[in-house]
N, CA, C and O atoms as CSV, one atom per row, in Angstrom:
chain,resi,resn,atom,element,x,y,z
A,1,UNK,N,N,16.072,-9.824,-25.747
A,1,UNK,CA,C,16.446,-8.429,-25.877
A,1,UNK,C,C,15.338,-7.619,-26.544
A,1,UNK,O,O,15.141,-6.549,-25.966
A,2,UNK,N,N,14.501,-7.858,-27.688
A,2,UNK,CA,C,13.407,-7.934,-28.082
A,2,UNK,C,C,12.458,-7.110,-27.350
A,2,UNK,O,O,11.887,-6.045,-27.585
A,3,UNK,N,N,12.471,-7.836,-26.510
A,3,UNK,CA,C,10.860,-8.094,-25.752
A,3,UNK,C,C,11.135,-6.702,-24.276
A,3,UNK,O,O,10.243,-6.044,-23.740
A,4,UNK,N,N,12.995,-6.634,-23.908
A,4,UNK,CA,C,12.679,-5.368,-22.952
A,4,UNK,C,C,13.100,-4.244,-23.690
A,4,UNK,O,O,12.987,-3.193,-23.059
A,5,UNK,N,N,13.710,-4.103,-25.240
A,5,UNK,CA,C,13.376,-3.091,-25.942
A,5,UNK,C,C,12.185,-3.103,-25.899
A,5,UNK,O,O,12.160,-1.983,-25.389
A,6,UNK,N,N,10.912,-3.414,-25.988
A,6,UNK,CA,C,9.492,-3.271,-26.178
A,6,UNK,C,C,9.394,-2.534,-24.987
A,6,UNK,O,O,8.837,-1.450,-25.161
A,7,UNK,N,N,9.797,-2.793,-23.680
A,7,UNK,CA,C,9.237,-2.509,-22.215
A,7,UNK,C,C,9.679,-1.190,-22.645
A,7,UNK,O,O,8.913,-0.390,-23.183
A,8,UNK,N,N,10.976,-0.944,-22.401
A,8,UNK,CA,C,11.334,0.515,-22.471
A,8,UNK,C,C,10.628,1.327,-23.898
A,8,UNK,O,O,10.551,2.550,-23.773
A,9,UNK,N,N,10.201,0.843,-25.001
A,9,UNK,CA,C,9.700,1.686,-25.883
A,9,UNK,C,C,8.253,2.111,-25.389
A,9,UNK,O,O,7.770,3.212,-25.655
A,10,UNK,N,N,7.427,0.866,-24.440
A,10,UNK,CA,C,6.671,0.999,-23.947
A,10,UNK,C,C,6.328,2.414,-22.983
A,10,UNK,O,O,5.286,3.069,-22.965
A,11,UNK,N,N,7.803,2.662,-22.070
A,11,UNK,CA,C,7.747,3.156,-21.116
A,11,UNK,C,C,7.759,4.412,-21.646
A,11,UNK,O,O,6.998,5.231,-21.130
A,12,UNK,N,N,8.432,4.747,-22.539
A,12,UNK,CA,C,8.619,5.934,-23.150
A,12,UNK,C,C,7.181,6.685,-23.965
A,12,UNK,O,O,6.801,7.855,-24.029
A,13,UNK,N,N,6.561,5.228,-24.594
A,13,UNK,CA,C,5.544,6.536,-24.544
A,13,UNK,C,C,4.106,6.612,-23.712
A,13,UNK,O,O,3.089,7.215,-24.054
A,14,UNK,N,N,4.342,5.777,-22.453
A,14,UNK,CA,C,3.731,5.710,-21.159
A,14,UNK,C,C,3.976,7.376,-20.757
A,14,UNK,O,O,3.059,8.137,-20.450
A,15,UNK,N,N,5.271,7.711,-20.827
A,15,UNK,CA,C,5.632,9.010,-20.502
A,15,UNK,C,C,5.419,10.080,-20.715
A,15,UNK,O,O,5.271,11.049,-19.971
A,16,UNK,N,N,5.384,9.927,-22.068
A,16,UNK,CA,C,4.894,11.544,-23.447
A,16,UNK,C,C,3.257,11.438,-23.616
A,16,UNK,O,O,2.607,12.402,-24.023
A,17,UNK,N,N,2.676,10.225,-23.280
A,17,UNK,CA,C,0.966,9.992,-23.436
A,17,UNK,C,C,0.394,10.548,-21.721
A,17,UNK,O,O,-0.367,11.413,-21.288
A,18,UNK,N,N,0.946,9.875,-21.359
A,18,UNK,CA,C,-0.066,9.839,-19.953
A,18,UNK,C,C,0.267,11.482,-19.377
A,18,UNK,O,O,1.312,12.094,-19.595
A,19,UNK,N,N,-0.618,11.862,-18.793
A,19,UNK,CA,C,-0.640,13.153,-17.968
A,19,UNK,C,C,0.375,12.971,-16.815
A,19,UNK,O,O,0.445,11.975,-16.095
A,20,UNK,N,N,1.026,13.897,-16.754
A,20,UNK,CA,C,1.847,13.957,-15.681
A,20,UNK,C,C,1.527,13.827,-14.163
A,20,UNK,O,O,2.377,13.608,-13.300
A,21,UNK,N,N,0.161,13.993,-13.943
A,21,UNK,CA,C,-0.443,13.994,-12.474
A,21,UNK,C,C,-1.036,12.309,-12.265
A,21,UNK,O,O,-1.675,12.004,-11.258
A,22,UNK,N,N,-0.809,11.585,-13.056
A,22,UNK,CA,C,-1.342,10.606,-13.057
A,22,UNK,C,C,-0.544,9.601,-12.151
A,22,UNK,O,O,0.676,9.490,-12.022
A,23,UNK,N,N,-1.633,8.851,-11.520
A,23,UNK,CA,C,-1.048,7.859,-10.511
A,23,UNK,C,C,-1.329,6.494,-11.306
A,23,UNK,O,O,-2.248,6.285,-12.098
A,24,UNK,N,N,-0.362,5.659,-10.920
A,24,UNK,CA,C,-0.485,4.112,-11.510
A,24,UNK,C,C,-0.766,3.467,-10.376
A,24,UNK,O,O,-0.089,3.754,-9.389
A,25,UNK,N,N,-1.620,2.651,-10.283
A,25,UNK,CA,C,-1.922,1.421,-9.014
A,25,UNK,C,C,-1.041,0.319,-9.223
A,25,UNK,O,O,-0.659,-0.157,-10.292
A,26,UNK,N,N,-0.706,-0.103,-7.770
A,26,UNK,CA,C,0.442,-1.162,-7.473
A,26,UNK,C,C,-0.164,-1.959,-6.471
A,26,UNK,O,O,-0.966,-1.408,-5.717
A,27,UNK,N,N,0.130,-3.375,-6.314
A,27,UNK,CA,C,0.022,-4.079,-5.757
A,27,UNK,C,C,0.989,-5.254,-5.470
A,27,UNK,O,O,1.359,-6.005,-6.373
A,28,UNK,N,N,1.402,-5.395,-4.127
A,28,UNK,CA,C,2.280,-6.292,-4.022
A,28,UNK,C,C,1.952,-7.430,-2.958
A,28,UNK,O,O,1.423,-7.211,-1.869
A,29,UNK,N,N,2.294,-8.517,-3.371
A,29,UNK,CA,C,1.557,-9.837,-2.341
A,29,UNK,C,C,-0.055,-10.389,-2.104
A,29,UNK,O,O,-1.001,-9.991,-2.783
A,30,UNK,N,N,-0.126,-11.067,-1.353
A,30,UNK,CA,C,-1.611,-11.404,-1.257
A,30,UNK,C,C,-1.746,-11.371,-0.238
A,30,UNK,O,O,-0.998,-11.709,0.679
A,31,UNK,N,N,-3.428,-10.659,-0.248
A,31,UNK,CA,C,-4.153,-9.881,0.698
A,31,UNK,C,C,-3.367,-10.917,2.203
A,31,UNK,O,O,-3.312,-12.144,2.130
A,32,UNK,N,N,-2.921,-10.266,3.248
A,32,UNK,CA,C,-3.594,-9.030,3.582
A,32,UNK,C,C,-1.645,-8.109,3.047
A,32,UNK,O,O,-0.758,-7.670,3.779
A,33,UNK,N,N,-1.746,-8.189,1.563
A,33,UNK,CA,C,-0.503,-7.379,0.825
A,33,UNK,C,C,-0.615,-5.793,0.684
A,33,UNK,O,O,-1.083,-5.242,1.680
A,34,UNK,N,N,-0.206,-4.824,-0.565
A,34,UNK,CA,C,0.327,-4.002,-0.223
A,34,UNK,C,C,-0.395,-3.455,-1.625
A,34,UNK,O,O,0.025,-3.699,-2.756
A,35,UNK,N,N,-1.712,-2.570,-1.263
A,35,UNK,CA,C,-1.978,-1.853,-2.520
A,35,UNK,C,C,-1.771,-0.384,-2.163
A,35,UNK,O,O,-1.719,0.182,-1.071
A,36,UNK,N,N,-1.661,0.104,-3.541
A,36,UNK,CA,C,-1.363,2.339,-3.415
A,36,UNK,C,C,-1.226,2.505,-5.242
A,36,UNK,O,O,-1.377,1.862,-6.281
A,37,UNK,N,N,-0.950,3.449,-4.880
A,37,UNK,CA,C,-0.589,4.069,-6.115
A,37,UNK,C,C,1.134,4.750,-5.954
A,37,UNK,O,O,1.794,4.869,-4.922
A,38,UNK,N,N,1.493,5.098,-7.315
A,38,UNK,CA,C,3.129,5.479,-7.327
A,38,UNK,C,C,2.833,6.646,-8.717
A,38,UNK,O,O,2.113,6.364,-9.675
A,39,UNK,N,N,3.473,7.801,-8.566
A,39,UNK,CA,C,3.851,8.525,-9.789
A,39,UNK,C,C,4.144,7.826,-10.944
A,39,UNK,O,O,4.702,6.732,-10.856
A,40,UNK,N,N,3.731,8.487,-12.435
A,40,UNK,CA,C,3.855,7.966,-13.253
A,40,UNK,C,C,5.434,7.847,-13.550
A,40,UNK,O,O,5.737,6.964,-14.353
A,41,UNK,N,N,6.183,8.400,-13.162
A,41,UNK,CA,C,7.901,8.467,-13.147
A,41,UNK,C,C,8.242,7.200,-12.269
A,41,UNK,O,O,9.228,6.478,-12.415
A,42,UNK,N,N,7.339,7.080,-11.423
A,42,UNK,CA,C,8.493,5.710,-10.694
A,42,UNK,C,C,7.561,4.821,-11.265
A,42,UNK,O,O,8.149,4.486,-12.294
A,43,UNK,N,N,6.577,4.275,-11.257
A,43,UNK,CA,C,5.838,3.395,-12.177
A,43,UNK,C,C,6.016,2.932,-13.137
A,43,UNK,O,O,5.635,1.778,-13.333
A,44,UNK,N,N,6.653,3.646,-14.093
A,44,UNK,CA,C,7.578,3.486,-16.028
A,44,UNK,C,C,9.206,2.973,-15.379
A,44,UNK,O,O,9.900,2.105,-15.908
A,45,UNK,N,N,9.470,3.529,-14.480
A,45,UNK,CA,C,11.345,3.150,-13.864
A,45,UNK,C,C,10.934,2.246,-13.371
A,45,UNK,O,O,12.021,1.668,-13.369
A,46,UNK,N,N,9.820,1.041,-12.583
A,46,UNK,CA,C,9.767,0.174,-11.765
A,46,UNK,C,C,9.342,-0.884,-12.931
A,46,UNK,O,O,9.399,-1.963,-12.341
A,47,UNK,N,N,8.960,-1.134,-14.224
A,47,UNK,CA,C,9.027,-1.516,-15.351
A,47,UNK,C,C,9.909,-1.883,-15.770
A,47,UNK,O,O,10.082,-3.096,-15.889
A,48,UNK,N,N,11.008,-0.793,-16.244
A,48,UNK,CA,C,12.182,-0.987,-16.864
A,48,UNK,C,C,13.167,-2.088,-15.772
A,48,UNK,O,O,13.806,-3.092,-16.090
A,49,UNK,N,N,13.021,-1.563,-14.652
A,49,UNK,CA,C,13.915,-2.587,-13.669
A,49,UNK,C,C,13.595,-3.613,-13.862
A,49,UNK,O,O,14.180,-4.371,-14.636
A,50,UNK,N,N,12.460,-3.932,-13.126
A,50,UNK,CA,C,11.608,-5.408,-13.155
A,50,UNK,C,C,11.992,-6.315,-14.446
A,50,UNK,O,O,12.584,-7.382,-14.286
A,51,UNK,N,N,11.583,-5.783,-15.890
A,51,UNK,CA,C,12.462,-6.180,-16.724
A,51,UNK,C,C,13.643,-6.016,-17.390
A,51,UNK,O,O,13.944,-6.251,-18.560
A,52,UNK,N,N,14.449,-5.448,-16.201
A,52,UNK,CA,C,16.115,-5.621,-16.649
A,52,UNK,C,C,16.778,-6.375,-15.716
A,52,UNK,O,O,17.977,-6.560,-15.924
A,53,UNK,N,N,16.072,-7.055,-14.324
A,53,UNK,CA,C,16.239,-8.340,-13.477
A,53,UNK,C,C,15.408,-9.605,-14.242
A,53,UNK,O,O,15.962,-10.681,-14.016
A,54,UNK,N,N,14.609,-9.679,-14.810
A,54,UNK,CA,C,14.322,-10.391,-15.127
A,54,UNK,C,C,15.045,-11.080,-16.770
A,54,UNK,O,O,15.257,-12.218,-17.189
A,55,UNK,N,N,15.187,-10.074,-17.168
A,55,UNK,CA,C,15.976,-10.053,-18.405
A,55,UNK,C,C,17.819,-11.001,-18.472
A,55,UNK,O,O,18.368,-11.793,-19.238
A,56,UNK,N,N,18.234,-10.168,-16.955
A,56,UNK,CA,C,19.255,-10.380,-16.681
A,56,UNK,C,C,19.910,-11.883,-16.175
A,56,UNK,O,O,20.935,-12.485,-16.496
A,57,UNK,N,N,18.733,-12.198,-15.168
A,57,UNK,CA,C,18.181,-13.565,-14.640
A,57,UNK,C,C,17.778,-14.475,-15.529
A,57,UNK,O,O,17.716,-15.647,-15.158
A,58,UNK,N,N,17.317,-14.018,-17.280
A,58,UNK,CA,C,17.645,-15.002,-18.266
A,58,UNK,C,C,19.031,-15.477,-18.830
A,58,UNK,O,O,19.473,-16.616,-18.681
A,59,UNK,N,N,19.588,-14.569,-19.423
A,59,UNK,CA,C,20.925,-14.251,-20.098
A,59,UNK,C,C,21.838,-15.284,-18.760
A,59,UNK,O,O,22.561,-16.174,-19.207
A,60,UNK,N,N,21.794,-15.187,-17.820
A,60,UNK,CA,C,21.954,-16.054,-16.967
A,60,UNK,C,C,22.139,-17.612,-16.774
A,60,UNK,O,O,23.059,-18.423,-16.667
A,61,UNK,N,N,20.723,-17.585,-16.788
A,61,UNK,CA,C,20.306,-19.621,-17.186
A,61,UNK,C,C,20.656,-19.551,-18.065
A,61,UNK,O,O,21.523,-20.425,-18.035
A,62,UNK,N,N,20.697,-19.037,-19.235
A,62,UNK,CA,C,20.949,-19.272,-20.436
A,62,UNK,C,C,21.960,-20.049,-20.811
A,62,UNK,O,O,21.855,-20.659,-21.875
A,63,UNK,N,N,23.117,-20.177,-20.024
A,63,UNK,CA,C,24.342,-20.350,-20.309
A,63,UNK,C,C,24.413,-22.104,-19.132
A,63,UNK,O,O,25.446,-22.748,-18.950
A,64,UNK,N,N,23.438,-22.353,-18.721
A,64,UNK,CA,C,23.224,-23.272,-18.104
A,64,UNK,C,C,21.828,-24.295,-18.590
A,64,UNK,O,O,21.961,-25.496,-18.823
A,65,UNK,N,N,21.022,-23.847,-18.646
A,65,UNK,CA,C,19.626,-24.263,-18.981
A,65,UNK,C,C,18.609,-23.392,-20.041
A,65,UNK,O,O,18.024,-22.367,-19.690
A,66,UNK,N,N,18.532,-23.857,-21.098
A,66,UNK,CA,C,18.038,-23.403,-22.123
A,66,UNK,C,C,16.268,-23.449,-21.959
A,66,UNK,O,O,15.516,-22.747,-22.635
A,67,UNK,N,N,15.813,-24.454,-20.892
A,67,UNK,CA,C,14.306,-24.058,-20.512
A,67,UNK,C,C,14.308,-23.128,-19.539
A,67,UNK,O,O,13.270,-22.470,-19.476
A,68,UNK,N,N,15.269,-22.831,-18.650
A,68,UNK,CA,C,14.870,-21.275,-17.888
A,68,UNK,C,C,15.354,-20.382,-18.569
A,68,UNK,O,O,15.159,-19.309,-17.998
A,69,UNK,N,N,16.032,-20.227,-19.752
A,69,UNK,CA,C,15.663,-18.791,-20.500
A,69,UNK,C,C,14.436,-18.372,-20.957
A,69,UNK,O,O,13.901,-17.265,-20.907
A,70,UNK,N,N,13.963,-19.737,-21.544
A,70,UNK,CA,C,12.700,-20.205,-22.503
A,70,UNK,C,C,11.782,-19.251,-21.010
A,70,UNK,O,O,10.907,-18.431,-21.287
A,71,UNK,N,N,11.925,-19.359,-20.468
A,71,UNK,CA,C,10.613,-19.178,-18.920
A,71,UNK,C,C,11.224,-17.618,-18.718
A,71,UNK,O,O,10.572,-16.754,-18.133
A,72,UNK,N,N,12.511,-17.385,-19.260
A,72,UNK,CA,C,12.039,-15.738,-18.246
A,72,UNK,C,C,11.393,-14.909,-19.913
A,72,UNK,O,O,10.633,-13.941,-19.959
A,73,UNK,N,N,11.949,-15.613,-21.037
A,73,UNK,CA,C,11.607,-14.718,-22.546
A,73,UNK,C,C,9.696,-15.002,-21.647
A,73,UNK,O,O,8.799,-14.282,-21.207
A,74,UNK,N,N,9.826,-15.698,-21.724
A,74,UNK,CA,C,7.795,-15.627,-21.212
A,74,UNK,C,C,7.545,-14.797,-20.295
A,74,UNK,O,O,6.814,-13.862,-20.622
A,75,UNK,N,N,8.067,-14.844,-18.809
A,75,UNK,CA,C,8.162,-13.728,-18.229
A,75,UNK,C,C,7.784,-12.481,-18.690
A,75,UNK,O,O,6.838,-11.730,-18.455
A,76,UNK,N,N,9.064,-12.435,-19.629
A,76,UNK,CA,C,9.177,-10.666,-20.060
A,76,UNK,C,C,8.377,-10.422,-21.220
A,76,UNK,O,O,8.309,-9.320,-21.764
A,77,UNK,N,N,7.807,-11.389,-21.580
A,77,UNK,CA,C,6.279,-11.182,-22.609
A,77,UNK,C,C,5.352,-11.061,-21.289
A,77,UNK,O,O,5.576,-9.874,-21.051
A,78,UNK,N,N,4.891,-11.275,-20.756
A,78,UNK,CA,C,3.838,-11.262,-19.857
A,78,UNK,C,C,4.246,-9.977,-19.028
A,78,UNK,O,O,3.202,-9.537,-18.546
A,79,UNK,N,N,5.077,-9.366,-18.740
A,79,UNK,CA,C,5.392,-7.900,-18.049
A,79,UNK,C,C,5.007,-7.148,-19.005
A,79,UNK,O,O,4.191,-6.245,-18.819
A,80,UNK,N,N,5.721,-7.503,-20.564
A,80,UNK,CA,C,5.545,-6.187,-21.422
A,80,UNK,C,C,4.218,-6.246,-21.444
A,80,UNK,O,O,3.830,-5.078,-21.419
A,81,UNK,N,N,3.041,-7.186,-21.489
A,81,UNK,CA,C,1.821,-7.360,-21.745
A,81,UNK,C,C,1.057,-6.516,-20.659
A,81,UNK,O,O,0.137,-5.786,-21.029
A,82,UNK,N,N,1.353,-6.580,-19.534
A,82,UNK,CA,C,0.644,-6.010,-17.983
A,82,UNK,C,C,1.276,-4.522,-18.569
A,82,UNK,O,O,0.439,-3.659,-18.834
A,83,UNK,N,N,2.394,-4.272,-18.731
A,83,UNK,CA,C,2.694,-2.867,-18.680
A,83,UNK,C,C,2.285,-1.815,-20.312
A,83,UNK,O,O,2.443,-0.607,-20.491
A,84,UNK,N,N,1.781,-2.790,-21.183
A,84,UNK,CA,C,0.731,-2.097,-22.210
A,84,UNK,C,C,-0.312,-2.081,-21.302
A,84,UNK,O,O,-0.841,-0.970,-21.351
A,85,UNK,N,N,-0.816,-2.757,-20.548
A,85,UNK,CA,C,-2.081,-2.592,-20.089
A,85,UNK,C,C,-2.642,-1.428,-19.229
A,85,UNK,O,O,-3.759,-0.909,-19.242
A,86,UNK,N,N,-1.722,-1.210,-18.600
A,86,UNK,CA,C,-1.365,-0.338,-17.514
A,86,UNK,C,C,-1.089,1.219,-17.856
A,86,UNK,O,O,-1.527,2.167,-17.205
A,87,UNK,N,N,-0.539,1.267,-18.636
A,87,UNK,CA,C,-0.135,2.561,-19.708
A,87,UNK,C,C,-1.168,3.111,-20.570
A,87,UNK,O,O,-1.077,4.187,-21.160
A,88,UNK,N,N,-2.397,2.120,-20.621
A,88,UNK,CA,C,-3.294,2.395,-21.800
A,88,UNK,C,C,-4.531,2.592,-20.652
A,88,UNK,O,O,-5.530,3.273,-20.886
A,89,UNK,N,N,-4.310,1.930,-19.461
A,89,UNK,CA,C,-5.248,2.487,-18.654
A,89,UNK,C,C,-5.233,3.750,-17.614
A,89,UNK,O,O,-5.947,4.209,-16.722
A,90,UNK,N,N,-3.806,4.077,-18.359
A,90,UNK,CA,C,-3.134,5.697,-17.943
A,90,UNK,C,C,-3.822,6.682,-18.649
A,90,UNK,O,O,-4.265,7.724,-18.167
A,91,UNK,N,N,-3.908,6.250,-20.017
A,91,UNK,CA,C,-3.908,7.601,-20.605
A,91,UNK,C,C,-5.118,7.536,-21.060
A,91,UNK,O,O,-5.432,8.486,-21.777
A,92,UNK,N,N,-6.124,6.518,-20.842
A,92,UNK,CA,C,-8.131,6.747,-20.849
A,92,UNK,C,C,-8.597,7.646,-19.776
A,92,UNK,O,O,-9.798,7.885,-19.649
């Protein structure tokens, strides 16, 4: 719970920092996959989702397997980590 309070505190001030005209780059799959850019509004909302399925998909195993919670809490350290990254390469 931790770790997607972080995402969303993240996202929030992804929001109030970064310029409003600003595009975030996306990429999905491997080549020959799916690169562009997305508004900074769906970019911060495609964050919060990503880690509130992934989040959700822990709380989940959890109640079954205590090493796939262990694997999505990593997960959602490694999202919040890409999405500081991403946010800070918003607002340079």
């Amino acid at each position: 719970m931790v770790l997607f309070a972080g995402m969303v505190i993240v996202a929030l001030w992804g929001w109030v920092t970064a310029p409003s005209s600003e595009r975030f780059a996306v990429r999905a799959g491997n080549p020959p996959g799916f690169d562009g850019t997305v508004s900074k509004g769906a970019a911060l909302i495609m964050w919060i989702v990503l880690g509130a399925v992934v989040l959700a998909g822990s709380l989940i195993a959890q109640r079954d397997n205590e090493g796939l919670a262990l694997v999505g809490a990593g997960l959602l350290a490694l999202l919040l980590l890409m999405e500081v990254v991403s946010v800070r390469r918003a607002i340079r």
